[in-house]
N, C-alpha and C positions, 0 to 999 in steps of 0.2 A: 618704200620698205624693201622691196627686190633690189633694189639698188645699193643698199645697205647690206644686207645679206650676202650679197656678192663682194662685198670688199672684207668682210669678213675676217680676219687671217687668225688662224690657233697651232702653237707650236706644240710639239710633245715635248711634257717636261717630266723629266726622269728623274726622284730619287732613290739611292740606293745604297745601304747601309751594307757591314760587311763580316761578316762570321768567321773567316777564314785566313789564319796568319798568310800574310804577303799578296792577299786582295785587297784593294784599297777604296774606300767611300766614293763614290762618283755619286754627282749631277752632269745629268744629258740633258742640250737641248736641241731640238728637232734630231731629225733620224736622217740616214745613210748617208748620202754625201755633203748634207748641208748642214751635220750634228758638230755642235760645240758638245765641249768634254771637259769637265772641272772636277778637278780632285785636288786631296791637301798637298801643298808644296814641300811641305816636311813631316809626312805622316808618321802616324806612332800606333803601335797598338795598345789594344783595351785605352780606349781614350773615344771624346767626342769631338766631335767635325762641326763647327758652326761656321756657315759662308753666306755673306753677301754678295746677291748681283743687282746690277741697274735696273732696275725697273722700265725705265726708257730703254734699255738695251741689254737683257737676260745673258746674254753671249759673254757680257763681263763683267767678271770678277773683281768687285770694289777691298772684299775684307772677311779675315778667315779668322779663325782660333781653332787652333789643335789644345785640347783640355785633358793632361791625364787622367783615366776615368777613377782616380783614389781620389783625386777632388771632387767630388762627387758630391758635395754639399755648397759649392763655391760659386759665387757668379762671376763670368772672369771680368775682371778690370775694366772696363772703358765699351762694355759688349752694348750697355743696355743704350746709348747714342747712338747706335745704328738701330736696335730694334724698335724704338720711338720715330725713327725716319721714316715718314712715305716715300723717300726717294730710294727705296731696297726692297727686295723680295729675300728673308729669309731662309733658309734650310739646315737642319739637323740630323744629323747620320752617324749613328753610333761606328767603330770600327774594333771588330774583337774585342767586345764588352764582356766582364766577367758580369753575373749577376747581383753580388755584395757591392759591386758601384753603383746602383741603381740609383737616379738622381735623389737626394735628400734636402729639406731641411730649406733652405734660404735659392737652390740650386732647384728642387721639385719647385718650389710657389713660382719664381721665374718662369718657368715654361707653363705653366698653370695659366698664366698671365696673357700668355701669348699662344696658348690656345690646347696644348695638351691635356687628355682627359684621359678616356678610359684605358686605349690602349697605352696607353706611360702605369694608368692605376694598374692592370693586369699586371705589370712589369714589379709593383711595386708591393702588391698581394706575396709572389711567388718569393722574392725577396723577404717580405716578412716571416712567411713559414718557414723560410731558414735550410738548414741542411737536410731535412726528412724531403725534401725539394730539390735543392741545389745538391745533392749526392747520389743523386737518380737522375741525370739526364740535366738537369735547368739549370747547368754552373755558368752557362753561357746564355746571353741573349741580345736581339739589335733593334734597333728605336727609329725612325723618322718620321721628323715632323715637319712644317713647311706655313708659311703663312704670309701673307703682306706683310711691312713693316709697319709702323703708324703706332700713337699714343693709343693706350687703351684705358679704360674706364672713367672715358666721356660720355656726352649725352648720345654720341651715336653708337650704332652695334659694333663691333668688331670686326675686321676682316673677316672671312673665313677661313679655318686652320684645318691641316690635313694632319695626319698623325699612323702608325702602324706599326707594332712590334712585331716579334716575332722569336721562337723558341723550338730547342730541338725535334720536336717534331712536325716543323713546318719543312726542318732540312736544309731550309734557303735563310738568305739575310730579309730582312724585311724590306721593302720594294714599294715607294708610292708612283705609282703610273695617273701622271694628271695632265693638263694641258696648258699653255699659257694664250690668253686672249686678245688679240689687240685691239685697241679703242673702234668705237665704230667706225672711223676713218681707212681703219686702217692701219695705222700706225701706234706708233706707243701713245702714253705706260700701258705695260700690260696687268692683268689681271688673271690671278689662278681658277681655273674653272675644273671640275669633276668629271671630266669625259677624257675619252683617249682621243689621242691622232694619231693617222699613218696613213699611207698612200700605198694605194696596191695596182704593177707592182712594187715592192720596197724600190726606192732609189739606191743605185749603187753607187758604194762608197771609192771615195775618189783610191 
């Protein structure tokens, strides 16, 4: 068991949605000089960010969609073969989301699927109340979610899914701080787990 324990390895996995014209959606993996950094290749705002990485190797970027967030009811094209894949770890990060895009309809059941709950409902509450709401502060808000890939509603459980919004009076975009796991070897696939990483002190970046 000590021996197991010691080969251990858990990266820091960062997501982080984006509130602020001309900041862009990032996933970080691991910190200071040995962090990988993925954001969209052709971002847009008020839109959603969906990106695949390796599972066997977090560090890279298999597959993205930038979604204008007025489709907002849409599943995009050809998304849901990577979310049925165990060979990906998904992520979702809104970037400068208005609140009337809030996912709906065929677009809400999708993430529904794949592990979104309350904090997407919170999102979707504030949206309903409408403008006695969104004309006091909630015209903006930012989403991320995160999960394994993998078919869902088999006889097994589910991955487990991470998820968190966020709204003007948090100030910030919304921020999932998780970790990724490596097998007990040591090595890949990894696995998302609920704790932080980091080393103190920080490594410094190259």
């Amino acid at each position: 068991m000590a021996d197991a324990a010691n080969k251990m390895v858990h990266l820091a996995y960062t997501v982080r949605s984006s509130n602020t014209n001309g900041h862009l959606p990032v996933v970080l993996i691991d910190v200071g000089r040995n962090e990988t950094l993925h954001k969209p290749d052709n971002p847009q705002e008020n839109s959603y960010w969906f990106v695949f990485l390796d599972v066997n190797n977090p560090r890279q970027k298999v597959k993205e969609w930038v979604v204008p967030a007025k489709d907002h009811s849409v599943v995009p094209a050809g998304i849901d073969t990577y979310m049925k894949d165990p060979k990906y770890i998904f992520a979702l990060a809104t970037q400068t989301m208005w609140t009337p895009w809030i996912p709906q309809g065929p677009l809400y059941d999708f993430l529904a699927t794949y592990g979104a709950g309350r904090e997407l409902q919170r999102l979707e509450q504030i949206q309903a109340v409408g403008n006695v709401l969104m004309c006091s502060g909630y015209g903006n808000a930012s989403y991320c979610l995160t999960s394994l890939c993998g078919p869902r509603g088999g006889p097994l459980p589910p991955p487990a899914a991470y998820e968190i919004s966020g709204t003007y009076e948090n100030n910030l975009p919304a921020i999932l701080l998780l970790s990724l796991m490596a097998a007990s070897g040591g090595g890949p696939p990894y696995s998302i787990m609920d704790a932080y990483t980091w080393t103190s002190p920080a490594p410094v970046r190259a």
